[in-house]
N, C-alpha and C positions, 0 to 999 in steps of 0.2 A: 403249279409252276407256270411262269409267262410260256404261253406259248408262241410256238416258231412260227412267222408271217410270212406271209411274201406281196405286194404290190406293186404296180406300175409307177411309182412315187419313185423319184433320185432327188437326193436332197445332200447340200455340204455334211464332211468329213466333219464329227465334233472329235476333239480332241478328250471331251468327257467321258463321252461312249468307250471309246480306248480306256480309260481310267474304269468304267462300269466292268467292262468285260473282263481286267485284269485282278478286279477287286469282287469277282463274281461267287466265290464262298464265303466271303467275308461280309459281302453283303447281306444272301441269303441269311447267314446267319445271323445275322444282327436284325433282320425282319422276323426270323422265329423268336428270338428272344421276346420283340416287340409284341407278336402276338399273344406270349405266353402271358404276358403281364397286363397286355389290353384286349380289353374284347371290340374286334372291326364293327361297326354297320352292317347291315344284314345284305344290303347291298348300296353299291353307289358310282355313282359317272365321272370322273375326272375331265375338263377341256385344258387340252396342253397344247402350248405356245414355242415350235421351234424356232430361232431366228437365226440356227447356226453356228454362234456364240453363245447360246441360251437356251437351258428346258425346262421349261417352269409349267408350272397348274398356273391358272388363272381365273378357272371356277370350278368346286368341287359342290355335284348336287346328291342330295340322299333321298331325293326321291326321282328316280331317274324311267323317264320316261319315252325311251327308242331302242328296248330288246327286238323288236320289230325289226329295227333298223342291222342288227348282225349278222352276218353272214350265219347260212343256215349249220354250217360245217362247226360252228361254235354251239350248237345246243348240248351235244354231251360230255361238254367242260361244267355248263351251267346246269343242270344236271346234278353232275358228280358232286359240285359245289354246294348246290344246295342240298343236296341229300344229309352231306356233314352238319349241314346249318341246320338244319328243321329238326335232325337224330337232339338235338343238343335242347331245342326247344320247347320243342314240342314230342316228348319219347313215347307217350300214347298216342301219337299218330290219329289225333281223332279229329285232327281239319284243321283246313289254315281258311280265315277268313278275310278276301280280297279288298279294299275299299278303294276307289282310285277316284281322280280325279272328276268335279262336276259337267263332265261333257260327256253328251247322247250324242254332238255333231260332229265332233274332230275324230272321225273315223279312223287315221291314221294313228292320233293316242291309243282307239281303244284297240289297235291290232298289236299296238303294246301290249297292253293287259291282256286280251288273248294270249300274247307269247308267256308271257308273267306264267298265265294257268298252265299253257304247256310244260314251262319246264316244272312245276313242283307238281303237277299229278305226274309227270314221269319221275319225278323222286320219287310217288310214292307217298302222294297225299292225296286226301279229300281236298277239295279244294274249291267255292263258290262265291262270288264275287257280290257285296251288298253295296247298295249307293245311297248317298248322304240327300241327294233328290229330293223334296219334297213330293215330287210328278211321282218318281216312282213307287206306285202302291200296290203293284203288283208284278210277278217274275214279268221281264220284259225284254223279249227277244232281239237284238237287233244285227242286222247281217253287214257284214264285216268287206271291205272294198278283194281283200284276196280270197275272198271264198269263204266257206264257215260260217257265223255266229257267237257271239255273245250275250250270256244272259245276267240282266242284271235285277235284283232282288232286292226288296224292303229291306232296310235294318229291324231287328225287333231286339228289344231290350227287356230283360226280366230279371230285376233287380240287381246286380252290380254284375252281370255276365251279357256280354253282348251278342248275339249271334242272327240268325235267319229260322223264319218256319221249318221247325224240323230240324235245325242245323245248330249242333252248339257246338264252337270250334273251340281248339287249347289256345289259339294264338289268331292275333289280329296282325295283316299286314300292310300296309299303308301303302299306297301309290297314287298319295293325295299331298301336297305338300303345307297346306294347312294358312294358305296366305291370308286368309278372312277372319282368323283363330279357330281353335279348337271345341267343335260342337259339345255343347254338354253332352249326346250320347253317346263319347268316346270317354267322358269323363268319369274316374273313379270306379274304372271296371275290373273283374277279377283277370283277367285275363294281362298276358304280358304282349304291348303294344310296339312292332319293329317298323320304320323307326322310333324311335319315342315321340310324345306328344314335343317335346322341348326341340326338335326338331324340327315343328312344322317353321316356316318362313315368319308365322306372328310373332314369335320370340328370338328367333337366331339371327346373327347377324355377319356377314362377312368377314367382316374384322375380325369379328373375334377365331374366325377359322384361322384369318391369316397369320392371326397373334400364336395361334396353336400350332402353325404351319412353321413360323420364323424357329421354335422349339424345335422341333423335328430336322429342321432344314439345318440348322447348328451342329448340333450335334451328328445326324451323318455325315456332314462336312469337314467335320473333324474327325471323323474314322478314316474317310476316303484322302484326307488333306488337300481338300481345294479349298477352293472360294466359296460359300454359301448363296452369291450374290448369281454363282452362274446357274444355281435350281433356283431359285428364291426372287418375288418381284418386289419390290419396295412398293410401302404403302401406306398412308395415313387418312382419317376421318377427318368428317365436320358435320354435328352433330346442330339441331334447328336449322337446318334451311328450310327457307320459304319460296319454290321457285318462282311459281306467280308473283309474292307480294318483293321480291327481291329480299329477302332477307338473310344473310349468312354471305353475298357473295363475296365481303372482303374476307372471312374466311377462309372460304373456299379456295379463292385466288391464291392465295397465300399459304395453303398446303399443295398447291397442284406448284407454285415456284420451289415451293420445298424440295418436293419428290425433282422433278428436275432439275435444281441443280443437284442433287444427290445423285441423279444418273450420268448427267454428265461429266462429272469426275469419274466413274466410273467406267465410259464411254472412252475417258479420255484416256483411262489407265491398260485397256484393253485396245487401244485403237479400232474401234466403231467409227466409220465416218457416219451411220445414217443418225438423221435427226431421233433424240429421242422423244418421246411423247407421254400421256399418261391416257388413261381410261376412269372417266368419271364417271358411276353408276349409283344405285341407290344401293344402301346396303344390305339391304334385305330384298330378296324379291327374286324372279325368277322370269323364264320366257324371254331371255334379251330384250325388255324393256326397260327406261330409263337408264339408257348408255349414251353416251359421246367422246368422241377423241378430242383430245385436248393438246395442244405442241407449245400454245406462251400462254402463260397464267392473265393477260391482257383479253381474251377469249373469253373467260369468267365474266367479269363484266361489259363485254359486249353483245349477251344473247339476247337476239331478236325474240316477240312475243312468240312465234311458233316452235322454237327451241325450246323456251323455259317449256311452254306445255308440254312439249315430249318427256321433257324430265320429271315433269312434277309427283308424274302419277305412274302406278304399275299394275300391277294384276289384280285385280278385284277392286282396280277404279284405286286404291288404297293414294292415300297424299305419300309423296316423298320428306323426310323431313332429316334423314342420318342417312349421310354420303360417304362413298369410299372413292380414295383414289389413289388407283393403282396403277403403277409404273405397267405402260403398253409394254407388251412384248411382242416384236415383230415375227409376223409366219410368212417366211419362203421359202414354201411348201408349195407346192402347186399340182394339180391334177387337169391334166389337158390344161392347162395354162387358166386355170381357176384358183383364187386363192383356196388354201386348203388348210384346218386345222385338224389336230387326231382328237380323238373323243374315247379312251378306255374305262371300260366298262366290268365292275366288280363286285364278283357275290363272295362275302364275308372277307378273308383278306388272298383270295384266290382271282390275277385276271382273268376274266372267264370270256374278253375279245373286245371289239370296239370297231369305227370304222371314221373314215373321213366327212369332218362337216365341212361342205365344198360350198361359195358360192361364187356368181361370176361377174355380178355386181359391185363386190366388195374390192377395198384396195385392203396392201398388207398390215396394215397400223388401223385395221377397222372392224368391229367386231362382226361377225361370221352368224352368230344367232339371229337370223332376223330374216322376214318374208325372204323367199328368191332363192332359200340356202336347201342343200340336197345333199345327198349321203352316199358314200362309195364305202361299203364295208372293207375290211380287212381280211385278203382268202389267207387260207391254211396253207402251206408247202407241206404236203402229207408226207417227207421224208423223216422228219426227225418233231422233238417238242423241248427243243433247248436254244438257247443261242449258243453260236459257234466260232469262240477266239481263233480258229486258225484263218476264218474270214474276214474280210474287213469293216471296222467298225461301224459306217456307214449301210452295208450289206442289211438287207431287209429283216433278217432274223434277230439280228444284233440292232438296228435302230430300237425295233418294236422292244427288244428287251430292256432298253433305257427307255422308253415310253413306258413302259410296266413298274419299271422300279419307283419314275416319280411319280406315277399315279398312286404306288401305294402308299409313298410316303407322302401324299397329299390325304389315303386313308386315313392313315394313323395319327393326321393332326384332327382329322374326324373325330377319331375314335378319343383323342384328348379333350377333344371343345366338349360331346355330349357326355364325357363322367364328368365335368368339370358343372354342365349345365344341372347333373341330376342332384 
């Protein structure tokens, strides 16, 4: 169950929230149903965008990388969570094998993956972490900014079962997102692989979440009887762009006027005075690179040479070539007068906590991933683990429980895109 929150955050009354709270077993319910029929991601991060009039995801990652980042008071939600998850897995319990991401230096990632080990040997697993490295050719210790250590270990491969010296797990678990593609020693293994290879960044693509996202956003929409449009961000591609060589910008230009005028009638049917805007990103890729806010589609063809290069390229150098643009959604949310967006955080289809991505550089129509940005987790109110209708719907317990509910149902378009992928 979402649990009960409390933080230093006041933010406007939605009149959704009101509708969440009142529609609160009929929700639940409609999320078991969902579950019973799909299987969640083993785990995943939702970033959600309040603007007041608006709850929307904006980016859902499944390889999520800032358990680090939660308040400590949330480990034995993650825990409990995963113990269901792994029972189901892996029932000979005879090891989960770690693989995360290519950094020895981003000390902060790997106090991630420290947390990752924490909570499944407290489920109640083996559990040893192997790196795709080349360097690493031997166990290799390396000591952790909060104390502790991390050790990381050769992969070794012996004919279609992947494991470490000594180490032959049931299951491999990924906290590597796969942006370079997928190594041949992950390839064609006995073992079952969470997330899946089709998962990593080389193959998946934005859109097609959001396409899975607009399904899910419909149809609870039409349980609860609203508008789709007030969880839901409008969005459309453009596919060959060349940001260097300019090629695709009339394109481009001409789905980012799309998307806005599309907002603005909507803006206008709701009385929104602020401008709307869009967010053009690449559509694969990760780390908030290759973003920019956009407000007139006349912007598209006016980027300077140091614009186009921020866009062109993302994480592992990769070119940008399939663009998404997606209707901004504005966060005024503030923490100490910082913009702020929430970030919830899920093992299997259970939220297991989340916290604020704060920066104090950013305006509110501007993406929040990016150098300068820092993290206020979410504490527990140890009173209760519900939210509470006789409170008001803005009340810290009841926000975070509408934060829970579209982050799952930003899951479960998850859990639509990777059967649709396999």
């Amino acid at each position: 169950m979402v649990p009960h929150l409390t933080t230093a955050l006041n933010g406007p009354l939605l009149d959704l929230e009101r509708r969440f709270l009142a529609a609160l077993p009929n929700i639940e319910h409609w999320f078991r149903k969902q579950w019973q029929d799909h299987a969640a991601p083993i785990y995943a991060s939702v970033d959600l965008r309040n603007s007041g009039f608006k709850l929307a995801p904006v980016d859902t990652n499944l390889f999520p990388g800032g358990f680090n980042n939660l308040n400590p008071d949330f480990l034995p939600l993650c825990v409990q969570a995963m113990q269901g998850t792994v029972e189901k897995i892996c029932p000979e319990a005879r090891g989960v094998l770690l693989i995360p991401e290519n950094h020895t230096r981003n000390l902060f990632y790997l106090q991630n993956v420290a947390q990752i080990v924490t909570i499944l040997k407290q489920a109640g697993m083996l559990v040893r972490v192997g790196s795709l490295l080349p360097e690493i050719a031997k166990p290799t210790k390396i000591a952790l900014p909060e104390g502790g250590e991390l050790t990381l270990e050769p992969l070794v491969r012996n004919g279609n079962r992947l494991g470490l010296e000594g180490f032959d797990p049931c299951v491999i678990l990924l906290n590597n997102d796969l942006s370079g593609g997928a190594p041949d020693i992950l390839k064609n293994i006995e073992q079952a692989i969470f997330p899946p290879l089709s998962a990593g960044w080389y193959t998946r693509r934005k859109s097609r979440h959001f396409a899975a996202y607009d399904r899910v956003a419909n149809e609870f929409a039409a349980l609860l009887g609203i508008d789709p449009w007030l969880i839901n961000p409008y969005f459309a591609t453009c596919n060959q762009i060349n940001f260097h060589e300019r090629v695709g910008e009339e394109c481009l230009a001409a789905q980012v006027d799309a998307v806005l005028q599309k907002m603005r009638a909507k803006y206008a049917e709701y009385g929104v005075k602020s401008d709307p805007f869009v967010i053009v990103k690449a559509d694969a890729g990760t780390y908030g690179m290759g973003i920019m806010t956009v407000k007139d589609a006349s912007e598209i063809t006016g980027l300077n040479r140091r614009q186009r290069n921020k866009m062109a390229v993302v994480k592992e150098g990769l070119e940008v070539s399939d663009v998404l643009v997606q209707e901004g959604v504005y966060t005024f949310e503030n923490i100490n007068e910082a913009v702020a967006e929430p970030v919830v955080y899920m093992i299997n289809h259970s939220v297991v906590g989340g916290f604020y991505r704060v920066h104090t550089d950013r305006g509110v129509d501007e993406n929040l991933n990016a150098p300068g940005m820092h993290f206020v987790p979410l504490a527990f109110e140890s009173s209760c683990t519900l939210p509470n209708p006789d409170r008001a719907p803005d009340d810290m317990p009841n926000r975070f429980y509408a934060y829970g509910v579209v982050a799952r149902l930003a899951l479960l378009a998850a859990s639509f895109e990777l059967s649709e992928e396999q």
